[in-house]
N, C-alpha and C positions, 0 to 999 in steps of 0.2 A: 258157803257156795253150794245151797243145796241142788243145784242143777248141772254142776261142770261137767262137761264132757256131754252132758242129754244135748237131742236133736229135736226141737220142737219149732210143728208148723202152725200158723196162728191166720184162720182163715175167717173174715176179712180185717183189714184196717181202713178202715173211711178216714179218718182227720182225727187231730191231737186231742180232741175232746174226747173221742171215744174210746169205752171201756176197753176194750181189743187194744188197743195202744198201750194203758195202763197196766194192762196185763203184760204187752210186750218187754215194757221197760222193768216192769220186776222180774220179767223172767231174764232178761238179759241179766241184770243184779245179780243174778243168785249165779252166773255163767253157764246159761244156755244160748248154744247156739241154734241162733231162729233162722228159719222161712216165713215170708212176712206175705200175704196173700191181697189183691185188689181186687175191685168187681171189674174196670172197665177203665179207659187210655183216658178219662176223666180225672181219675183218682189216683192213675201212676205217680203222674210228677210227684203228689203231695206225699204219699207210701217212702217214695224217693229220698226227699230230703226230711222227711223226720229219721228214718232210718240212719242218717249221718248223727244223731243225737246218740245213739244206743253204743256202749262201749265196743260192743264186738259186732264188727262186719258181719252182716247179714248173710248167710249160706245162699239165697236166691229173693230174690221180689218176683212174684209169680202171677199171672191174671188168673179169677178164677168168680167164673158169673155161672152163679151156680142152676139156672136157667135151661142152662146148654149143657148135656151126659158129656160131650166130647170134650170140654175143660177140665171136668175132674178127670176125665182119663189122661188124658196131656198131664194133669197136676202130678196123677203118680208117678208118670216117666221123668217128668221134671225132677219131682222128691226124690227117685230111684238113682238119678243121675247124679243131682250133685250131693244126696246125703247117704246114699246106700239105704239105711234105715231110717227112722224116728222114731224118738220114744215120746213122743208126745203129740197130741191134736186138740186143739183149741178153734171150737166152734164161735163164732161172733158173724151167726146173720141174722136178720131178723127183717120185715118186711112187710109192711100191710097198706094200701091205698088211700091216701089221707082223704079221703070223705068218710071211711068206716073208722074212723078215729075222732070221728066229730059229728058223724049220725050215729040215733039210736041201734044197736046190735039186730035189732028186728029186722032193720031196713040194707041187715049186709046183702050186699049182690053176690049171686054164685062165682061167677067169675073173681071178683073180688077175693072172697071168702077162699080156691082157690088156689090162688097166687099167694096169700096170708102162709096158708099151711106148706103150699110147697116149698117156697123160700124159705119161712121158720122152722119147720118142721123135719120136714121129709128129707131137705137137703143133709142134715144130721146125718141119715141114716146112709144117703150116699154118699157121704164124704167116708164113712165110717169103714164103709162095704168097699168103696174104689182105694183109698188108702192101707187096708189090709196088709196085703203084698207087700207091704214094707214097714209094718212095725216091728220095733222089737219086741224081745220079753218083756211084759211087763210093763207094755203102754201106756200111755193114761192120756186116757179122751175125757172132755168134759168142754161143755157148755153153757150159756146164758140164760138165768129163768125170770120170771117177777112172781113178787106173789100174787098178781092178778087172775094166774093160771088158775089161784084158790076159793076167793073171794072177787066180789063183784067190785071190780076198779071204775068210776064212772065214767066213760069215755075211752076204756081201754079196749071193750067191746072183742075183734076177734081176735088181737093179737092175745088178750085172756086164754082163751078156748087153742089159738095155735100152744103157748107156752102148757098149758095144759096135758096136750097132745107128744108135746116136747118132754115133759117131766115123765111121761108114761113110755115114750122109745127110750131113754137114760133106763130107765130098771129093764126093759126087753132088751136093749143092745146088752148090754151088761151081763144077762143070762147069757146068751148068743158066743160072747165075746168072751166070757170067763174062762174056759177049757183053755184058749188060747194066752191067758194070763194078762188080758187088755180088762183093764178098768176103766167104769164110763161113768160120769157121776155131772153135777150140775150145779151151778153156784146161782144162787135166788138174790142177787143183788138190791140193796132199797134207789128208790128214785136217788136218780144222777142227776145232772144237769148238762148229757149231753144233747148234740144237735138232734138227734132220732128223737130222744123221751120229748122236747119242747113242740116235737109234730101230735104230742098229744095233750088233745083239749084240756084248758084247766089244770094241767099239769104243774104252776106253781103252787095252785091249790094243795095241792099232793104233796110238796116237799113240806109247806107249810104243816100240812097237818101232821105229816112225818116226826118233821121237830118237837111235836108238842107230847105228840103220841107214845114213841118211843122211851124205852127206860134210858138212853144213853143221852135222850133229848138233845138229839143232833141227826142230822141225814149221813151215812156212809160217804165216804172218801172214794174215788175210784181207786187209790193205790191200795186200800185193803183189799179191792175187791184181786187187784192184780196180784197182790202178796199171799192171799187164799190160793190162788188159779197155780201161781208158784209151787206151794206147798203142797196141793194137788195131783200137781206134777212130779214131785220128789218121790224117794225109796221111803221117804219119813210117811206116807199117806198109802204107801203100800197093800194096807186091808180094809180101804175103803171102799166100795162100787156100788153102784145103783144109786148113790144117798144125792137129794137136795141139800146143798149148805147151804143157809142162810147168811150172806152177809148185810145185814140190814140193821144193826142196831139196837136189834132186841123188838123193832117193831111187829114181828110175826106174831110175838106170843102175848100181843095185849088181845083182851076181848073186850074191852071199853076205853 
């Protein structure tokens, strides 16, 4: 049980596909108690009843569209209220316009481009900055990267350049946050087969070549990816901050 007794908020859950779920359900495993986050009265119901699946009742289900400053502020009073503190923040948003995910990167729109960075990006930094106030010793933030951020994914276009963007606030927060004993660190997942990754072009392409590519000659599991995000989260991960982890199957380190 390496989480008993931690207080971890897990911002967003979209639907049971999604990695942010799989994370939720190992963290719940190890006995943490969650705060379980939604964008919008869309996506309540469904946050709703998968939350009946998780062993331990959920400390709050929270809206939280990170769009709007005045939600995250609301989130901290939320967090403040029903958990006093938290030791833990788990980032899962990500966001980019499904035309720039199936046009060439050249022809991203400003606007577009963005909305990419604020939602994947930036929003990190304010959840990071509005949640403060109530971490404990020894927090541990972390979020969702691809290796796209690195290499040229075709079709991944700017959510690439957002995750990129995202991998470089993980090492700044992280300086920022260190005096205060908050670890910020980021897990480089390989292709899932949630509903998000399928909004990108040619996307079975990518598992495909994943399986071939890879030393473990398999695509990742989301429940590794949750069972990392766990461990992450634990006193056992204690003097890690700023790092990418890879869980991807040994895919990063081919170069042919």
């Amino acid at each position: 049980m390496l989480l008993e007794d931690k207080r971890i908020a897990i911002f967003n859950i979209a639907n049971k596909r999604s990695i942010a779920w799989a994370i939720a359900r190992s963290m719940d495993a190890q006995g943490a108690k969650l705060i379980l986050g939604y964008q919008n009265e869309r996506t309540k119901a469904s946050v709703e009843e998968l939350a009946k699946e998780l062993s331990h009742q959920p400390l709050a289900i929270l809206p939280c569209d990170v769009v709007f400053p005045e939600q995250i502020e609301q989130v901290q009073e939320s967090v403040r209220k029903v958990a006093g503190t938290i030791h833990g923040l788990v980032h899962c948003l990500a966001f980019a316009p499904k035309e720039t995910l199936q046009n060439p990167y050249l022809f991203t729109e400003r606007d577009d481009f963005l909305t990419a960075l604020e939602i994947s990006t930036y929003s990190l930094v304010a959840l990071a900055r509005g949640l403060t106030p109530v971490f404990s010793n020894q927090a541990s933030i972390m979020t969702l990267t691809y290796y796209g951020s690195e290499k040229v994914m075709p079709n991944y276009n700017v959510m690439g350049v957002a995750k990129a963007a995202l991998e470089a606030s993980v090492r700044y927060l992280a300086y920022d946050l260190g005096p205060a004993g908050v670890r910020v660190n980021a897990i480089s997942a390989g292709p899932i087969n949630t509903v998000a990754a399928r909004g990108v072009a040619g996307f079975l392409d990518i598992l495909e070549v994943h399986e071939q590519k890879a030393p473990l000659k398999r695509t990742v599991d989301s429940k590794e990816v949750g069972d990392t995000a766990a461990f992450l989260a634990s006193d056992m991960a204690s003097g890690i901050t700023g790092e990418v982890i890879y869980v991807d199957t040994g895919y990063n380190i081919m170069g042919f």
